[in-house]
VEXNUVEX-756149 format. One record per residue (C-alpha): residue in three letters; chain; x, y, z. Coordinates in nm, 4 decimals, m for minus. Example, Ala and Ser with C-alpha at 12.3 -4.5 7.8 and 13.67 -1.06 7.14 Angstrom:
<margu><r>ALA</r><c>A</c><px>1.2300</px><py>m0.4500</py><pz>0.7800</pz></margu>
<margu><r>SER</r><c>A</c><px>1.3670</px><py>m0.1060</py><pz>0.7140</pz></margu>
END
This chain:
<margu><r>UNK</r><c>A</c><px>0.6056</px><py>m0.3460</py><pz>0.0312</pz></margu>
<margu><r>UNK</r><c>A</c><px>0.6306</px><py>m0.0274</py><pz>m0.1440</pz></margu>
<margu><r>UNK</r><c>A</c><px>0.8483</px><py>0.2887</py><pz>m0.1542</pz></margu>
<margu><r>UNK</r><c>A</c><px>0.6908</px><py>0.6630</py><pz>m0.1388</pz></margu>
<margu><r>UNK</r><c>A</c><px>0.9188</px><py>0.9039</py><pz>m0.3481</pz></margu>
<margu><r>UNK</r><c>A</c><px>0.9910</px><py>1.2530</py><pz>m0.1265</pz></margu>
<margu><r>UNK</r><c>A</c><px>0.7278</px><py>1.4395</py><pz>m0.3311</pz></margu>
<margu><r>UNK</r><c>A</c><px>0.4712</px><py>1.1567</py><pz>m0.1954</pz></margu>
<margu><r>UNK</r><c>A</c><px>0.5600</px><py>1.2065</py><pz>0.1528</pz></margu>
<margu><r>UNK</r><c>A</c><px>0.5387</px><py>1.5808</py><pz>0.1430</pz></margu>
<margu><r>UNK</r><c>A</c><px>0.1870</px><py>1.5225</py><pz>0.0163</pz></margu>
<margu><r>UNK</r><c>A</c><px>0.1301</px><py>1.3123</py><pz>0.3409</pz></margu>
<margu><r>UNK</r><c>A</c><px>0.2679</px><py>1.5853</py><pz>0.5493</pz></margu>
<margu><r>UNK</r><c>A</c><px>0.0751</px><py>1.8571</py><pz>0.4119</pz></margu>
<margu><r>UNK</r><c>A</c><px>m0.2553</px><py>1.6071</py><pz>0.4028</pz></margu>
<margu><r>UNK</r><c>A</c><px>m0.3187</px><py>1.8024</py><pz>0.1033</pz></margu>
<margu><r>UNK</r><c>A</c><px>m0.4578</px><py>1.6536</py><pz>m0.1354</pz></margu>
<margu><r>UNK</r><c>A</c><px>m0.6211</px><py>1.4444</py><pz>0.1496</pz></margu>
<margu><r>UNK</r><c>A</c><px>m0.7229</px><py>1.1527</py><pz>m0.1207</pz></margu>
<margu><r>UNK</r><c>A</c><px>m0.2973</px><py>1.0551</py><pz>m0.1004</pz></margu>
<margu><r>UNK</r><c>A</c><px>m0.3211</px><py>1.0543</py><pz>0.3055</pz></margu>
<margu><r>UNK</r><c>A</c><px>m0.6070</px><py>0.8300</py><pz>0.2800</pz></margu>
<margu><r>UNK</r><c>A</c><px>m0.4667</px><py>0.6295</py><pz>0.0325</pz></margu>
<margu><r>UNK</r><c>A</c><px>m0.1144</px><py>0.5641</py><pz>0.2853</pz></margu>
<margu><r>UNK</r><c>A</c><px>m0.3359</px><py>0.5405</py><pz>0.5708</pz></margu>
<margu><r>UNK</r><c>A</c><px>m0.4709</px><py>0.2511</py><pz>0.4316</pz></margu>
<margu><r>UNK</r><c>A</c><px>m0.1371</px><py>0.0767</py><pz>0.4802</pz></margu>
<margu><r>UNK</r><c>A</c><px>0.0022</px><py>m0.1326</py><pz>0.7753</pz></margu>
<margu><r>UNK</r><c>A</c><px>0.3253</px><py>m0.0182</py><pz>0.9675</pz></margu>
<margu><r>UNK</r><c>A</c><px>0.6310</px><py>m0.1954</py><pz>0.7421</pz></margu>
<margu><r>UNK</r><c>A</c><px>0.4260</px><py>m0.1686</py><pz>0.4389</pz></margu>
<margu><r>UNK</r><c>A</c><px>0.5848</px><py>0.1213</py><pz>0.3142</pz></margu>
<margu><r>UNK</r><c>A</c><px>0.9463</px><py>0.2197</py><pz>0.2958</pz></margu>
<margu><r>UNK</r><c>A</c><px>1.1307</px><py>0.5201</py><pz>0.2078</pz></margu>
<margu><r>UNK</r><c>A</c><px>1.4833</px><py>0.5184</py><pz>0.0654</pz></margu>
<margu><r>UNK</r><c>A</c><px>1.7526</px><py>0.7342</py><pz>m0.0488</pz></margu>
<margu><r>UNK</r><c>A</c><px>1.8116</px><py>0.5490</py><pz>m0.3578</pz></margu>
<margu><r>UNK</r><c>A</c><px>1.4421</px><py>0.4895</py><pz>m0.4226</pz></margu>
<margu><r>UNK</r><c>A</c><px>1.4761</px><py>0.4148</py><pz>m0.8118</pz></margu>
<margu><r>UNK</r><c>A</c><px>1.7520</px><py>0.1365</py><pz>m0.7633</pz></margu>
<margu><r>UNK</r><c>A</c><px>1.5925</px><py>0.0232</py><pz>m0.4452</pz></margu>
<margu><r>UNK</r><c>A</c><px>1.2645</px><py>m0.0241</py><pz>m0.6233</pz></margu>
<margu><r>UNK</r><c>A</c><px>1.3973</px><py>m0.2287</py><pz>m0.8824</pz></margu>
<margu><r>UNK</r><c>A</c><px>1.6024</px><py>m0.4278</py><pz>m0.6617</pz></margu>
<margu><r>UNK</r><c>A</c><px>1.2857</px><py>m0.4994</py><pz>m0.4415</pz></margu>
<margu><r>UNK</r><c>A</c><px>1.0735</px><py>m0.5856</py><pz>m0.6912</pz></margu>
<margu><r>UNK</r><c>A</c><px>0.8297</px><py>m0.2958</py><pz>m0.5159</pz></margu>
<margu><r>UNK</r><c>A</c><px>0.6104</px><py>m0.0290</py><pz>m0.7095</pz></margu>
<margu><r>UNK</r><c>A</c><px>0.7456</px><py>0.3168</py><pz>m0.6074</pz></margu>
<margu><r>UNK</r><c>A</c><px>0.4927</px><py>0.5861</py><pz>m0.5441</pz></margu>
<margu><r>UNK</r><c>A</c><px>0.5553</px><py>0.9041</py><pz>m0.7078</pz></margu>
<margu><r>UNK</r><c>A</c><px>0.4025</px><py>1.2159</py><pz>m0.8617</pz></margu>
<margu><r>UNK</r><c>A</c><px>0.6991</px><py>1.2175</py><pz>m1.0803</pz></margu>
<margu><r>UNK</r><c>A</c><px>0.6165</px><py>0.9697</py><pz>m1.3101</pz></margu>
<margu><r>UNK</r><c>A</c><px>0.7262</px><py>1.1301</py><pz>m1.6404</pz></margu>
<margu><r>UNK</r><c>A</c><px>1.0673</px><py>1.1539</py><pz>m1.4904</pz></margu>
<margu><r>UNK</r><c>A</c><px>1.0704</px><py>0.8053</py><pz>m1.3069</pz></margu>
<margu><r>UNK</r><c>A</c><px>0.9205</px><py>0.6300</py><pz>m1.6383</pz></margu>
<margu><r>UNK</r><c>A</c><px>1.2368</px><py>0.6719</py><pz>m1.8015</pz></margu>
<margu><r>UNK</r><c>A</c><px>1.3775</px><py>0.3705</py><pz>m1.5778</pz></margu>
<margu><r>UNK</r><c>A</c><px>1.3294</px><py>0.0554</py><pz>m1.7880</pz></margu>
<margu><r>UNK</r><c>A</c><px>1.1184</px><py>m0.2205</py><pz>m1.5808</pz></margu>
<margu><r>UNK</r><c>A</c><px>1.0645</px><py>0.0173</py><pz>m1.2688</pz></margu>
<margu><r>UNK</r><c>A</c><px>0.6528</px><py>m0.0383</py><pz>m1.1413</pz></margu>
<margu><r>UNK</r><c>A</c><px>0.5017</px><py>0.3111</py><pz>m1.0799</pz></margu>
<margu><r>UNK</r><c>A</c><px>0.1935</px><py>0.4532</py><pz>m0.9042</pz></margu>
<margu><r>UNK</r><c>A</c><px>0.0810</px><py>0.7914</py><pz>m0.8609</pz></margu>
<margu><r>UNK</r><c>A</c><px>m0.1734</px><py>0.8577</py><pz>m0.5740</pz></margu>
<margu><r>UNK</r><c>A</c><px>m0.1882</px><py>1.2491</py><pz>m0.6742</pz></margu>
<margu><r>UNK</r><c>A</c><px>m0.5719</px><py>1.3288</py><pz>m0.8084</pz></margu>
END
């Protein structure tokens, strides 16, 4: 599993840029969650989170990152 951070999913929405829709289309249904809490969640789930945030997520010690923005 992994988590999508809001700016992710906007991304999605928008289909713009359309390399981050293809990217979570490649995904199965319960592959991906979304959550509230996404930093602690992340951590406590052992999952990557998916952000274009990264300088700002980074500064959580041990949290996995990936950023599907171009």
């Amino acid at each position: 599993m992994i988590l999508l951070d809001t700016n992710i999913c906007i991304y999605i929405i928008n289909a713009k840029p359309a390399a981050v829709l293809r990217r979570f289309q490649q995904y199965r249904l319960g592959e991906i969650g979304l959550c509230s809490v996404v930093a602690a969640h992340a951590l406590s789930q052992q999952a990557p989170l998916v952000t274009n945030n990264t300088r700002e997520f980074a500064m959580v010690p041990e949290l996995r990152l990936e950023n599907w923005v171009p």
